[in-house]
N, C-alpha and C positions, 0 to 999 in steps of 0.2 A: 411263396417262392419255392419253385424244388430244382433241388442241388443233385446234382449233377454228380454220379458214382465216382467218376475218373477223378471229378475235382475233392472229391472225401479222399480216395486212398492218393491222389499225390500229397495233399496237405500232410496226409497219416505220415506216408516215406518220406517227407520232407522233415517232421518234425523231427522223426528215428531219426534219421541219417544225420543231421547237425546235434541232438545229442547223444549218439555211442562216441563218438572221438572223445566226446568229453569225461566219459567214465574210465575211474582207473582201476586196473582189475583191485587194488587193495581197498577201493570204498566196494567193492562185488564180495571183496571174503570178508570185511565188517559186517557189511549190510546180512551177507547168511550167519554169521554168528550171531550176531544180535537176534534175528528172528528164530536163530535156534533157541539160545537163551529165554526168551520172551515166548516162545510156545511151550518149554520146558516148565517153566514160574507158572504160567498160566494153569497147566493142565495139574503141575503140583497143590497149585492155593485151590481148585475146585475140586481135588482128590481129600485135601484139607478139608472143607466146609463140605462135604457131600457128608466125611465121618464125623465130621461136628453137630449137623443136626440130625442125624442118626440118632448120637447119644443122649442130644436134650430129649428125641421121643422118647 
């Protein structure tokens, strides 16, 4: 069966459209703190273990 362009992007702006009313901007500055946090940790613990097995060689 092939789908039809038009019928992918209205699905696509349909799907947007009915959920942006639903975001409030304070789950938007949760949501970038959190992922600041969370790539902050992240890049710490591998800055961690990178000087960890450094020192076991």
């Amino acid at each position: 069966m092939e789908t039809n362009i038009s019928l992918r992007i209205g699905t696509a702006s349909g799907t947007l459209l009915s959920v942006v009313p639903n975001i409030l901007s304070e789950d938007i500055l949760k949501t970038t703190i959190l992922a600041v946090v969370g790539a902050t940790v992240s890049y710490m613990v591998s800055l961690f273990l990178k000087w960890l097995t450094k020192i076991k060689k």
